[in-house]
C-alpha positions as CSV (number, residue, x, y, z in Angstrom):
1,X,74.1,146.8,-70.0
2,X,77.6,147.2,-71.5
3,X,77.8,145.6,-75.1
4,X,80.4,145.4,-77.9
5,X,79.8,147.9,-80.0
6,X,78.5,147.8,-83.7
7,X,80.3,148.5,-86.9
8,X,79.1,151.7,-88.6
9,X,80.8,150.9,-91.5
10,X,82.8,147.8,-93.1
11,X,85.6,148.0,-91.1
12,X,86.8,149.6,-88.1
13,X,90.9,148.8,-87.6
14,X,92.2,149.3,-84.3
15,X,94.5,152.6,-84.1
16,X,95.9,151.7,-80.8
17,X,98.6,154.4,-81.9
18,X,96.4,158.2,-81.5
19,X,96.4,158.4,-77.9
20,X,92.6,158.4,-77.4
21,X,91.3,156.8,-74.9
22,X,87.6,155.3,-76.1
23,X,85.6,153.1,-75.2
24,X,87.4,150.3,-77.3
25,X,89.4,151.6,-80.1
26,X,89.1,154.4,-82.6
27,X,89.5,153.5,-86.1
28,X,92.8,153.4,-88.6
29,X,92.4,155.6,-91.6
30,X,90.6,153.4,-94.4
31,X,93.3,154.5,-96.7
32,X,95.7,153.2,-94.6
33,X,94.2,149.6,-94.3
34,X,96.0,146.3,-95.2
35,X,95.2,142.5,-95.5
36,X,97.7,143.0,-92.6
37,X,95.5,144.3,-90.0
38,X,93.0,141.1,-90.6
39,X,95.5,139.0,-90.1
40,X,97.2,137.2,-87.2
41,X,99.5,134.0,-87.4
42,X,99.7,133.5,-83.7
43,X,97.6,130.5,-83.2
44,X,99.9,128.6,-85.5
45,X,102.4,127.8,-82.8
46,X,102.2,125.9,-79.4
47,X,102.1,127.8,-76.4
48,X,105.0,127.4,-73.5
49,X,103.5,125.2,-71.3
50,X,106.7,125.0,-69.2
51,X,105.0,127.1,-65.9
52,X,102.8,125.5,-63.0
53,X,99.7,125.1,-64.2
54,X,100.7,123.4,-66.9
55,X,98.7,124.9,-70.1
56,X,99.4,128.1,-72.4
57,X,96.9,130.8,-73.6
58,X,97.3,132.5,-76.7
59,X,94.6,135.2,-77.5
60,X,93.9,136.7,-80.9
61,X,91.8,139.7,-79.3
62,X,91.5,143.0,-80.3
63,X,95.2,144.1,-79.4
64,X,96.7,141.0,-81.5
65,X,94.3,141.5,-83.9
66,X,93.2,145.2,-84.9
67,X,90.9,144.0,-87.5
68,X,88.3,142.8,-84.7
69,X,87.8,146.2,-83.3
70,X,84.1,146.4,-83.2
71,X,83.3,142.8,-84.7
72,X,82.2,141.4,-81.2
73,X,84.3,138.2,-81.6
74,X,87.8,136.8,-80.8
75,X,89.7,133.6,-80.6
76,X,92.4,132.1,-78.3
77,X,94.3,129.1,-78.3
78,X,95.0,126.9,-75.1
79,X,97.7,124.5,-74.8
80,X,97.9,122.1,-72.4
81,X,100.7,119.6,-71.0
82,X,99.8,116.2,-70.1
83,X,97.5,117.0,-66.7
84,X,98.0,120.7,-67.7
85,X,95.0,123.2,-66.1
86,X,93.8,126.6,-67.9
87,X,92.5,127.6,-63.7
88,X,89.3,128.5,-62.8
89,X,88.4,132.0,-64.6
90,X,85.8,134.1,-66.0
91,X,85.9,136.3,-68.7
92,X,83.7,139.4,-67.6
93,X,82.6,140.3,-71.4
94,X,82.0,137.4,-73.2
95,X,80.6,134.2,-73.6
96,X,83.2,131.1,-75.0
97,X,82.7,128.2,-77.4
98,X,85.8,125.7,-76.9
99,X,86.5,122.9,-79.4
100,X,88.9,120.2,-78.8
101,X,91.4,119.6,-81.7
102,X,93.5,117.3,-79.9
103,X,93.5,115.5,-76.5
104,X,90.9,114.9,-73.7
105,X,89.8,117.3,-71.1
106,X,87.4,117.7,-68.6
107,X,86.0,121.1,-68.4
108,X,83.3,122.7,-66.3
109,X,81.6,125.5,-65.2
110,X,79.7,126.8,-62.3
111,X,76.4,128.6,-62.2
112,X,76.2,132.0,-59.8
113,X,74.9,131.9,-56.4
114,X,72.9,130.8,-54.8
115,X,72.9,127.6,-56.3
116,X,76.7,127.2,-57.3
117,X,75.8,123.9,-59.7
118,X,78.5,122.7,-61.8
119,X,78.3,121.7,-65.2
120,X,80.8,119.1,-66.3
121,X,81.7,116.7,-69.4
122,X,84.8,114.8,-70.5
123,X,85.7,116.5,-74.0
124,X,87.3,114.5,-76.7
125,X,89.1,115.5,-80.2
126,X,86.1,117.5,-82.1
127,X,83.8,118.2,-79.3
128,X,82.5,121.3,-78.5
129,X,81.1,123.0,-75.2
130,X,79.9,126.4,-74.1
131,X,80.7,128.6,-71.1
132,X,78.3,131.7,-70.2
133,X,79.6,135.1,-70.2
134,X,80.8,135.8,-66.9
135,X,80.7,131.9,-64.9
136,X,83.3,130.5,-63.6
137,X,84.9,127.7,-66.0
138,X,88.2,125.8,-66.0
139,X,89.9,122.9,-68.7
140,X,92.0,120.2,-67.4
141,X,94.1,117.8,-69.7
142,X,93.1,114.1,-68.2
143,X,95.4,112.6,-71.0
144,X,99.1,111.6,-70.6
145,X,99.9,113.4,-73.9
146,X,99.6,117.1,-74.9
147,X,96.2,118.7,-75.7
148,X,95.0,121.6,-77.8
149,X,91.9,123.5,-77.5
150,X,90.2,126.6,-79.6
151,X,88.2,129.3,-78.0
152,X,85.6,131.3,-80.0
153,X,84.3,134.6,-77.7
154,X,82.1,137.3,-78.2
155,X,83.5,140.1,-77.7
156,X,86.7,141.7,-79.1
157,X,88.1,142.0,-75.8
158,X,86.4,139.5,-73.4
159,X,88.8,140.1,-70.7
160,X,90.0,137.0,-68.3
161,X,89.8,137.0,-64.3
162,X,91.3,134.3,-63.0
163,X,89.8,133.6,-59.7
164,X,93.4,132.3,-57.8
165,X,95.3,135.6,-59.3
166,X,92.6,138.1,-58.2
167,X,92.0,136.7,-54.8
168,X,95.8,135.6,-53.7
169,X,97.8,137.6,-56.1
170,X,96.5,141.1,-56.1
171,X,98.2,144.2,-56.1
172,X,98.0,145.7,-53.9
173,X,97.3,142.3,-51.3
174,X,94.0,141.7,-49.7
175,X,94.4,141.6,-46.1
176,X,94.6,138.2,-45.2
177,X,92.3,138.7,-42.3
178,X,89.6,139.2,-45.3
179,X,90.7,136.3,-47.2
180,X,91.1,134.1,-44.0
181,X,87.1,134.8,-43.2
182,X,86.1,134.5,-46.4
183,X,87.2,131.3,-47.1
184,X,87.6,129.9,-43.6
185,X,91.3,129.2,-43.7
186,X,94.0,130.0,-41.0
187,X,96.1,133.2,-41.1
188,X,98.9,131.6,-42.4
189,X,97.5,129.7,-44.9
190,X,96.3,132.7,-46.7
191,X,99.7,134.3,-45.8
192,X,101.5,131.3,-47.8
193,X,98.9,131.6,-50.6
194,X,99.5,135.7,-50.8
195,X,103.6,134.8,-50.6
196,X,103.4,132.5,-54.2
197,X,103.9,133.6,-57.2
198,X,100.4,133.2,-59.1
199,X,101.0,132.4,-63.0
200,X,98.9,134.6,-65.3
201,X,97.7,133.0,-68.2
């Protein structure tokens, strides 16, 4: 029943700096407010997509961008190498509008159980798709050249799981006798899994 919270006022800046912990932020003295604090130039650049999946995400959340605290929206900018994959993740707190500014990708997402049905579509420079608060989702650059995407959420903070990190790379580990059961692999396959180094995103 958790929501984002709603603005009081016109503004509430982030003031990540008091020490109080909230549920989200507390707000910035009024009088202290710039143009600053609404601003964030961080989806000007490319992301590094030098790492094994192949794609780059760059947030403009809450913590990048204090002027969002209690707005209920946020923005992020994927990258993507040629064959580059943002992996299959949800975001526990908000729902995502994705539009394609350059490149092809197929993109997807998959319904809860107990029917598990995938929604799919081959995205192309302009086009726009949505992925439900909480589902798993997943974009995948089909083109030999680099892609770029823009994601719209909303919540301030939408959070991302992504389901390989979570399952293979937590901290402390599953047992692998868990994971082995679960998803009907050997020992040492899970073992192998646990033992990589899972990219975060």
């Amino acid at each position: 029943m958790a929501t984002d919270p709603t603005q009081l006022q016109d503004f509430c800046i982030a003031d990540n700096t008091t020490g109080i912990f909230v549920n989200g932020f507390v707000c910035k003295n009024p009088k202290q407010v710039t143009a600053e604090d609404f601003f964030f130039a961080g989806l000007r650049q490319p992301g590094n997509t030098a790492n094994p999946v192949g794609s780059s995400v760059t947030p403009a959340f809450v913590g990048q961008l204090p002027g969002l605290n209690t707005l209920g929206i946020s923005a992020a900018r994927i990258d993507f190498a040629p064959y580059g994959l943002n992996p299959p993740h949800y975001h526990p707190r908000g729902s995502e509008v994705l539009v394609v500014q350059q490149g092809s990708l197929l993109v997807g997402f998959v319904t809860s159980n107990n029917e598990n049905k995938l929604f799919t579509k081959v995205l192309q420079q302009g086009d726009v798709f949505v992925f439900p608060q909480g589902l798993i989702h997943f974009q995948f650059n089909i083109g030999k050249t680099y892609a770029v995407a823009i994601a719209a959420l909303s919540s301030q903070n939408p959070g991302v799981v992504t389901v390989a990190n979570a399952v293979f790379g937590s901290n402390p580990k599953i047992d692998p006798y868990v994971l082995a059961k679960a998803f009907q692999l050997d020992l040492k396959t899970v073992q192998a899994l646990q033992a990589k180094f899972w990219t975060n995103n």
